[in-house]
MMTF fields as JSON, N, C-alpha, C and O atoms, coordinates in Angstrom:
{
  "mmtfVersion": "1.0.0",
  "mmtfProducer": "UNKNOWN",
  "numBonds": 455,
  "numAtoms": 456,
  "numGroups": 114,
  "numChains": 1,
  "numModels": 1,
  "chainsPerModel": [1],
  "groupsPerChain": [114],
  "chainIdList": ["A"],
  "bondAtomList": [4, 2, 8, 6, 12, 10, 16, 14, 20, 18, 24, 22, 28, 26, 32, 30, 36, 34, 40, 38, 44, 42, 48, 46, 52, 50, 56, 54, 60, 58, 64, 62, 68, 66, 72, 70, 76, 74, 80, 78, 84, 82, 88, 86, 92, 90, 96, 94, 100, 98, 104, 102, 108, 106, 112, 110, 116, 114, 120, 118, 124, 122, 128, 126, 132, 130, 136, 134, 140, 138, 144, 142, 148, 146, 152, 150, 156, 154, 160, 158, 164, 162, 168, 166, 172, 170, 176, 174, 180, 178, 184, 182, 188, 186, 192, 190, 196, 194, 200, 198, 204, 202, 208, 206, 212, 210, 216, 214, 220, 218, 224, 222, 228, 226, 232, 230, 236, 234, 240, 238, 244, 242, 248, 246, 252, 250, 256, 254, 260, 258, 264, 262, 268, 266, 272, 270, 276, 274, 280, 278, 284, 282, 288, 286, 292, 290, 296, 294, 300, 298, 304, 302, 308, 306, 312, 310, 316, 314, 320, 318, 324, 322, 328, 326, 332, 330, 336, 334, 340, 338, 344, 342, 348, 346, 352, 350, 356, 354, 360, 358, 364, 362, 368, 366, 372, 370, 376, 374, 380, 378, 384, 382, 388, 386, 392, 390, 396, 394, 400, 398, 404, 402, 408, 406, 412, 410, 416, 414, 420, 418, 424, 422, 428, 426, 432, 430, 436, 434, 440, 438, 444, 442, 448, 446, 452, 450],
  "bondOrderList": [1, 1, 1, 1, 1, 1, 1, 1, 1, 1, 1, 1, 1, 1, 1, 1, 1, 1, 1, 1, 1, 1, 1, 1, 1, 1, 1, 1, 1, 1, 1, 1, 1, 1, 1, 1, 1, 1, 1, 1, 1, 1, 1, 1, 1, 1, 1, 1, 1, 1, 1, 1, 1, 1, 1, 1, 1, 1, 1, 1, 1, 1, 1, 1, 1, 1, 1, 1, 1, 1, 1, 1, 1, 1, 1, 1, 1, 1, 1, 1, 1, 1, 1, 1, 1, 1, 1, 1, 1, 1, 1, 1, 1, 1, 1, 1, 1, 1, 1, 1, 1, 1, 1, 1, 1, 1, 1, 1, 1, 1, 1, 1, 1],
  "groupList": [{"groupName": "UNK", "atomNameList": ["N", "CA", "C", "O"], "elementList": ["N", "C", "C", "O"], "formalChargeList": [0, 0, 0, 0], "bondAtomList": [1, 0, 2, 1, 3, 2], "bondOrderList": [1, 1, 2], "singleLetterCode": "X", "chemCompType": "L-PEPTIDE LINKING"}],
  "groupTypeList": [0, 0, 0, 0, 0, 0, 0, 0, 0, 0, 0, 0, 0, 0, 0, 0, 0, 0, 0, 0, 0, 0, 0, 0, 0, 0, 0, 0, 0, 0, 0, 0, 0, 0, 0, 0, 0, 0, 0, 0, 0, 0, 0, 0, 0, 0, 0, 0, 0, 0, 0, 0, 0, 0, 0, 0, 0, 0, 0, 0, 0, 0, 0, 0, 0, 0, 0, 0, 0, 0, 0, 0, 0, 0, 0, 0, 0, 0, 0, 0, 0, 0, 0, 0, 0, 0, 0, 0, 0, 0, 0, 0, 0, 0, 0, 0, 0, 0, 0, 0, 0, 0, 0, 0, 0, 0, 0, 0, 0, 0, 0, 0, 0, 0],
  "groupIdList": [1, 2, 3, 4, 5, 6, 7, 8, 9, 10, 11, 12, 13, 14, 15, 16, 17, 18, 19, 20, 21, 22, 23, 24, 25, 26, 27, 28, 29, 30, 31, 32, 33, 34, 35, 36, 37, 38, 39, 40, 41, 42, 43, 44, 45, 46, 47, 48, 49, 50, 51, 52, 53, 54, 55, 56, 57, 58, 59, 60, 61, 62, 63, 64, 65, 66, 67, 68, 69, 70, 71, 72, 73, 74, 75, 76, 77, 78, 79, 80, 81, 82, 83, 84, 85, 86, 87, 88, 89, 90, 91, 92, 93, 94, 95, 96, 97, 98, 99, 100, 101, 102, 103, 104, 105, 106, 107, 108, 109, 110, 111, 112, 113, 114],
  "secStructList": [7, 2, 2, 2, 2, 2, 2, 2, 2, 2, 2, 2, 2, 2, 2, 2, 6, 6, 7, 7, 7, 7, 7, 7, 7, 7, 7, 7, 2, 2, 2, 2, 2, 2, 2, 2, 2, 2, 2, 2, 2, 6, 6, 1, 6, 6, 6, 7, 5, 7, 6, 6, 1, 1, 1, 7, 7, 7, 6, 6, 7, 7, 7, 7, 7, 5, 7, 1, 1, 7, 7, 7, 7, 2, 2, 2, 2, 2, 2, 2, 2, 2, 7, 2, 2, 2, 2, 6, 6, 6, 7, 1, 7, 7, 7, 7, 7, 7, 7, 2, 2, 2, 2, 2, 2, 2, 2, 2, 2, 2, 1, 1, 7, 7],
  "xCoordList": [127.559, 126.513, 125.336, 124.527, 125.539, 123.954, 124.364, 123.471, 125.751, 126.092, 125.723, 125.053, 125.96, 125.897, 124.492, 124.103, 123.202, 121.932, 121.734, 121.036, 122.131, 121.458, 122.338, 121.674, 123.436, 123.919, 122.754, 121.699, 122.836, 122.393, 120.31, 120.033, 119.653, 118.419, 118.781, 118.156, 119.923, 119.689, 119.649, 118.822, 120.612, 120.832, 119.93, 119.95, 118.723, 117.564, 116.708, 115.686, 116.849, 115.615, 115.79, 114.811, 117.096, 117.784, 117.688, 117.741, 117.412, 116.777, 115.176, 114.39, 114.667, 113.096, 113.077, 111.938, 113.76, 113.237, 113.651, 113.429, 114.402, 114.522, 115.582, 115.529, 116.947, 118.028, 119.324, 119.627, 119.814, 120.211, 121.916, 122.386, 122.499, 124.106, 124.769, 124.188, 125.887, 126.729, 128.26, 128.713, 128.757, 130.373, 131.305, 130.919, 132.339, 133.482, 134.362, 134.846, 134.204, 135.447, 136.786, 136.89, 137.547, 139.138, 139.859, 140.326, 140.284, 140.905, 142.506, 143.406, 142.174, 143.839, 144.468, 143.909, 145.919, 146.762, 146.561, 146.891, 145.972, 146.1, 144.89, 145.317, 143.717, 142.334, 142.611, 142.031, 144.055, 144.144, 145.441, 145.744, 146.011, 147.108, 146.128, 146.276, 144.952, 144.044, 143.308, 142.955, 142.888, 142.299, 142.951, 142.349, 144.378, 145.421, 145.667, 145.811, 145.668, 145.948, 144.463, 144.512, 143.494, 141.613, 141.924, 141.666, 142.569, 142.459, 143.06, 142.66, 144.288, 144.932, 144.446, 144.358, 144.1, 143.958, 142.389, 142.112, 141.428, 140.206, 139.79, 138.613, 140.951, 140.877, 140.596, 139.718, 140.721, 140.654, 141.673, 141.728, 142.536, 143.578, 143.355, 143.703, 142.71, 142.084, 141.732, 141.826, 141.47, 140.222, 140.596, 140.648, 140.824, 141.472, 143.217, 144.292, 142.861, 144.376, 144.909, 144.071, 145.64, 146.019, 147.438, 148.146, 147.852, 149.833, 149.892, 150.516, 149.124, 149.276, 149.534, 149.696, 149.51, 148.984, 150.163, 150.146, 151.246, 152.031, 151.705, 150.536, 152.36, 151.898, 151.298, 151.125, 151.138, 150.031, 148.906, 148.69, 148.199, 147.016, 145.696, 146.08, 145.087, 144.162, 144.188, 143.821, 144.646, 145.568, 144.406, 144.618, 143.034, 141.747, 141.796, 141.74, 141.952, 141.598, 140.102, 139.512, 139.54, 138.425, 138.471, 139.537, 137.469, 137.505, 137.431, 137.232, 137.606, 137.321, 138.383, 139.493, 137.726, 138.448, 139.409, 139.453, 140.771, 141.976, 141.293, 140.301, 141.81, 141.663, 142.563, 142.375, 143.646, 144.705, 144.582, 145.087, 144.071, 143.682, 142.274, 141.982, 141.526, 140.07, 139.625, 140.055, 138.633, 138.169, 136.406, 136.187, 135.348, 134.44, 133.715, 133.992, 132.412, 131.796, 131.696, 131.169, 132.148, 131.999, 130.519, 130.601, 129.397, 128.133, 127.746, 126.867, 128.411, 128.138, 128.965, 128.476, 130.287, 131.085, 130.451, 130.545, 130.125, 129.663, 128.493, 128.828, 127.279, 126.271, 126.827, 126.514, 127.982, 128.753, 129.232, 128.764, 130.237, 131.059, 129.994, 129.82, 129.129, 127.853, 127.486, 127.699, 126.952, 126.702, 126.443, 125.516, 127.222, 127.549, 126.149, 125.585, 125.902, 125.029, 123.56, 122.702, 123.208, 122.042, 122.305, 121.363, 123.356, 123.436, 123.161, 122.203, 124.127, 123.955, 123.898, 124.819, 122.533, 121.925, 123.11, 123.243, 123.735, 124.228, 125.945, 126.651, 126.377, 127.946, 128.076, 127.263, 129.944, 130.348, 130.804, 130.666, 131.284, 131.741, 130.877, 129.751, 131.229, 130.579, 130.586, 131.299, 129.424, 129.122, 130.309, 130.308, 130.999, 132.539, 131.797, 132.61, 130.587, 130.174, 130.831, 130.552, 131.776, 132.415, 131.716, 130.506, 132.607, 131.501, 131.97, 132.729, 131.422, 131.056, 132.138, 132.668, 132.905, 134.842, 135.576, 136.221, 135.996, 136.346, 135.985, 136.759, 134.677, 134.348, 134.706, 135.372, 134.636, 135.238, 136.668, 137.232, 137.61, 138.932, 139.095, 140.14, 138.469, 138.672, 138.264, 138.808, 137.11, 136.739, 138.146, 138.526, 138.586, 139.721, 140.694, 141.063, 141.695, 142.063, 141.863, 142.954, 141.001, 140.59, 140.089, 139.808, 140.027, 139.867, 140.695, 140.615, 142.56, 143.5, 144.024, 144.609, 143.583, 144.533, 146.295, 147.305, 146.015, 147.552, 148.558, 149.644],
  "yCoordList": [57.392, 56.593, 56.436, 55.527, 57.722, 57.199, 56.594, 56.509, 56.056, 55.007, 53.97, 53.154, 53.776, 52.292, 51.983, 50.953, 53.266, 52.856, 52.514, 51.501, 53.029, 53.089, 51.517, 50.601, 51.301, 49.702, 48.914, 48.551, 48.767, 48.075, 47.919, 46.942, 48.602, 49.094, 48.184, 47.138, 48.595, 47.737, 46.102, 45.349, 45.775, 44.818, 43.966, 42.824, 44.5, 43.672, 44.076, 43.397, 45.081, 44.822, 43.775, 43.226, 43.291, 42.156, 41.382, 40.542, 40.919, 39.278, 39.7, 38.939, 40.991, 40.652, 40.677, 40.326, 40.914, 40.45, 39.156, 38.587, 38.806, 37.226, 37.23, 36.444, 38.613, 38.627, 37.628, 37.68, 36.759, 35.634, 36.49, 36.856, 36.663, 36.564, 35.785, 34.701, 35.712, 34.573, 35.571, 36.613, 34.46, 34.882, 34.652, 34.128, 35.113, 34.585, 34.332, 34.977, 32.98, 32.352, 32.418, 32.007, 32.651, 32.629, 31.418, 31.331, 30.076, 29.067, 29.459, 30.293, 28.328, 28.069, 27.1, 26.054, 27.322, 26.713, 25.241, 24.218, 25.506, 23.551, 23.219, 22.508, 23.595, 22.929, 22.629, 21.717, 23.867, 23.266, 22.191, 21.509, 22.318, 21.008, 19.566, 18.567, 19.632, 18.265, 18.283, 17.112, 18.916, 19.236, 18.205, 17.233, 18.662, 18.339, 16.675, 15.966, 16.333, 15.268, 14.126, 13.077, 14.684, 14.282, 14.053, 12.984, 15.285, 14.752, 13.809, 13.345, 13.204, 12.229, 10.78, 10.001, 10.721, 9.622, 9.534, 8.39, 10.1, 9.805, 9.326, 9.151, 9.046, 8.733, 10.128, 9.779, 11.053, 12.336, 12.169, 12.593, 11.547, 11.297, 10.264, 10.1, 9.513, 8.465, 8.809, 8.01, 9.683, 10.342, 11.748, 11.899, 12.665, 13.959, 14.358, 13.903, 15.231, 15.236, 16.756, 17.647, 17.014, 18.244, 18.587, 17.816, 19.413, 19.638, 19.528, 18.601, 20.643, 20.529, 19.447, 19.658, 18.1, 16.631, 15.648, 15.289, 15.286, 14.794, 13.221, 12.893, 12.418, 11.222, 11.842, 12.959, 10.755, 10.493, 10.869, 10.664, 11.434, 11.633, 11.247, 10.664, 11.321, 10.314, 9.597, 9.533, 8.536, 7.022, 5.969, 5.177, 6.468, 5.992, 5.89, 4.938, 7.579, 7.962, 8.256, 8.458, 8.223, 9.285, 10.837, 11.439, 11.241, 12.913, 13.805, 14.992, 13.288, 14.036, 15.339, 15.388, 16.225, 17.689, 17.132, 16.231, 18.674, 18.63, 19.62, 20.238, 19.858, 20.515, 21.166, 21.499, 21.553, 21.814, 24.02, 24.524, 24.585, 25.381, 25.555, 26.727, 25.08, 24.93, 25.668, 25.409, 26.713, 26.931, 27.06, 27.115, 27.092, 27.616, 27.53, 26.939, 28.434, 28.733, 27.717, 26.641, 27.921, 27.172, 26.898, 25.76, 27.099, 26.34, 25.451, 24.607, 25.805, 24.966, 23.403, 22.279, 23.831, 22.8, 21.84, 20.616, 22.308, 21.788, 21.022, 19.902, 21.457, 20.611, 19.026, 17.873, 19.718, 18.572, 17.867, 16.73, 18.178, 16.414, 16.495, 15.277, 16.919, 16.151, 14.828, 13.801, 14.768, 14.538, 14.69, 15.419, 14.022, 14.586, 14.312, 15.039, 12.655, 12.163, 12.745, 12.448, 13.883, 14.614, 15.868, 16.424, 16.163, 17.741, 17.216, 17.491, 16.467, 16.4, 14.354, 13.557, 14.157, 12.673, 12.535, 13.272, 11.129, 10.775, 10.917, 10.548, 11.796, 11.647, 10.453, 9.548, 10.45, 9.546, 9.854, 8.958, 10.984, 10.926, 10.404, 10.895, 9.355, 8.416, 9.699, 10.696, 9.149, 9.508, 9.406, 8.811, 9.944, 9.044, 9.631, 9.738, 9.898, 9.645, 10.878, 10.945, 11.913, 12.576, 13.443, 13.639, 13.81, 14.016, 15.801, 16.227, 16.249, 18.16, 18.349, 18.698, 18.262, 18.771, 18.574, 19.576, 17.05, 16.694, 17.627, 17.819, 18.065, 19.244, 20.089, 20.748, 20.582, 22.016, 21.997, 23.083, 20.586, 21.285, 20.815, 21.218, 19.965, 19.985, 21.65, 22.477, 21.647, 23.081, 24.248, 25.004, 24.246, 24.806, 24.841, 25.981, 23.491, 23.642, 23.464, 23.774, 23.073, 23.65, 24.99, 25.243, 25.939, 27.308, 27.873, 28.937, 27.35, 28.266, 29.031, 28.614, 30.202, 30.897, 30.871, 30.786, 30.995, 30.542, 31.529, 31.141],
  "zCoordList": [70.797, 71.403, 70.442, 70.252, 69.869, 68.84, 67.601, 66.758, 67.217, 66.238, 66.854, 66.221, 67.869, 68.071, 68.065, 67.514, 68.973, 69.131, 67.712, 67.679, 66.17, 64.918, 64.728, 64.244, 65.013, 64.413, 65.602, 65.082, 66.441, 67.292, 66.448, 65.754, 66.627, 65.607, 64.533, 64.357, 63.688, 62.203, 62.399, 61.885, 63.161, 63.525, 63.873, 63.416, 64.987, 65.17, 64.22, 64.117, 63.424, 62.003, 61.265, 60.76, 61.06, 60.171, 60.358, 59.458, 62.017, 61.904, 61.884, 61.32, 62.54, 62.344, 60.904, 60.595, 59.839, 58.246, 57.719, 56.651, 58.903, 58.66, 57.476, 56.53, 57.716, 56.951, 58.036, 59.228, 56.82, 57.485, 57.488, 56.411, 58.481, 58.83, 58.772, 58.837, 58.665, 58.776, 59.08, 58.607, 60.257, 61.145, 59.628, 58.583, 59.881, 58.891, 60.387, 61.317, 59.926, 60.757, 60.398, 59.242, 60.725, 60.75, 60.814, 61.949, 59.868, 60.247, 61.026, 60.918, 61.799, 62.607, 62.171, 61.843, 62.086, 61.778, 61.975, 61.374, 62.922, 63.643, 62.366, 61.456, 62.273, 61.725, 60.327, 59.738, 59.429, 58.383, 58.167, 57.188, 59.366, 58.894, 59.18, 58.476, 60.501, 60.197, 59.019, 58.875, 58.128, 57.367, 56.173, 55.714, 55.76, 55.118, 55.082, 54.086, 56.34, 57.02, 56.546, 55.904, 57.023, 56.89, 55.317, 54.766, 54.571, 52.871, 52.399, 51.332, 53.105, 53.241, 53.082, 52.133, 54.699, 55.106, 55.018, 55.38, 54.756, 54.32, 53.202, 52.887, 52.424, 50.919, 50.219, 49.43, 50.071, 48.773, 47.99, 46.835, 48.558, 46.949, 46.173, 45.004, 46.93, 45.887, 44.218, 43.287, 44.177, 43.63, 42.788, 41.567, 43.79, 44.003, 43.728, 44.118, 43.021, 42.977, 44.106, 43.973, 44.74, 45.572, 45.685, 46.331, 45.264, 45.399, 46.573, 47.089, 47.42, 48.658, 49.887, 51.089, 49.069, 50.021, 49.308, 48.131, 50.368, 49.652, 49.08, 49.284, 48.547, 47.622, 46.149, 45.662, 45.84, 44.246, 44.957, 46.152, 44.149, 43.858, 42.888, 41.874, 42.912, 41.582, 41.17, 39.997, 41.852, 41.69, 40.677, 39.759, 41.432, 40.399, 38.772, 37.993, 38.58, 36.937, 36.707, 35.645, 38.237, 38.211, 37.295, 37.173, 36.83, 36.484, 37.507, 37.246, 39.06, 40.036, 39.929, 39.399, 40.534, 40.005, 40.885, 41.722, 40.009, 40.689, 41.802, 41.416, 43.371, 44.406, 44.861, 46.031, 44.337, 44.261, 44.62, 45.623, 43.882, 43.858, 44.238, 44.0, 44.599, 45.019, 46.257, 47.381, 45.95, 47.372, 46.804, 45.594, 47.732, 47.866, 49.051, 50.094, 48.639, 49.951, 51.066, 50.78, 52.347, 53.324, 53.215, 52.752, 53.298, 53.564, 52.164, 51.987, 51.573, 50.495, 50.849, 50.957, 50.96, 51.149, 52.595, 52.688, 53.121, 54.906, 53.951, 53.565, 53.567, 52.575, 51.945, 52.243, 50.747, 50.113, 50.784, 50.84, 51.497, 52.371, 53.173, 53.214, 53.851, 54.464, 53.836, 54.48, 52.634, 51.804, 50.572, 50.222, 49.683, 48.371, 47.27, 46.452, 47.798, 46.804, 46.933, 46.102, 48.384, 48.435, 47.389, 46.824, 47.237, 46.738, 45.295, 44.572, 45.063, 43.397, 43.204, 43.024, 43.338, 42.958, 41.175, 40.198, 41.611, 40.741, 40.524, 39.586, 42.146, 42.011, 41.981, 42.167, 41.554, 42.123, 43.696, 44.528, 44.031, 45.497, 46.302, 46.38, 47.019, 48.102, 49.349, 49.464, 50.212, 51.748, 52.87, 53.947, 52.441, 53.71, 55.441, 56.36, 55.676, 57.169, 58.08, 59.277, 57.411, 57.808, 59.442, 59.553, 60.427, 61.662, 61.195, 60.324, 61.86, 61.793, 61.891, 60.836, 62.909, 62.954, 62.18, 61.87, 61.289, 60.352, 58.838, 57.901, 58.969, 57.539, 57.992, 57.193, 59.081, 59.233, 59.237, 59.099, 59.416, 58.743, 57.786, 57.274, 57.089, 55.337, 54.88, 54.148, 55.662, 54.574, 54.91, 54.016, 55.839, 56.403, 55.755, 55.475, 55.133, 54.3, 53.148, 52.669, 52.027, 51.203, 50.634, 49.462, 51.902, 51.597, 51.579, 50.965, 52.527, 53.382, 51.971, 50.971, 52.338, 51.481, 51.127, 51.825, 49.637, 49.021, 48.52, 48.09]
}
């Protein structure tokens, strides 16, 4: 009982210092096959190249990275397909308008472990 009073204690010291948490979400099966699907048909192969995504890929001849192996931080990524041209003025990746569910299963599968 007095572990928990001392976790429970740290816990509200951590937001009164205004220490920011964050969940680790667990993707599901379903969020990264839409995910897969979203990289598809949203145009990322345009552009993008991914083993994972069947067809051609990079059909452009853009330098857009291969994604193939690609993961990073979910809040970063949620930022980027938000919008790309806020993070870094001067991509080429266009605004594709993406809604909140749609990034969360790109980021889904682009993270799913391989």
């Amino acid at each position: 009982m007095k572990t928990l009073a001392c976790l429970f204690t740290l816990l509200i010291l951590a937001g009164c210092a205004g220490i920011q948490t964050t969940a680790v979400v667990t993707p599901t099966p379903d969020a990264v096959e839409r995910g897969r699907v979203l990289f598809r048909n949203k145009g990322c192969v345009t552009c993008h190249v991914n083993d994972r995504v069947e067809g051609e890929g990079g059909v452009l001849g853009f330098e857009a990275p291969n994604l193939t192996n690609y993961t990073n931080d979910p809040a970063f990524l949620q930022r980027w397909l938000a919008d790309p041209p806020a993070v870094r003025p001067g991509t080429q990746m266009p605004n594709l308008r993406l809604s909140a569910a749609e990034i969360e299963d790109l980021i889904a599968f682009l993270n799913e472990p391989r």
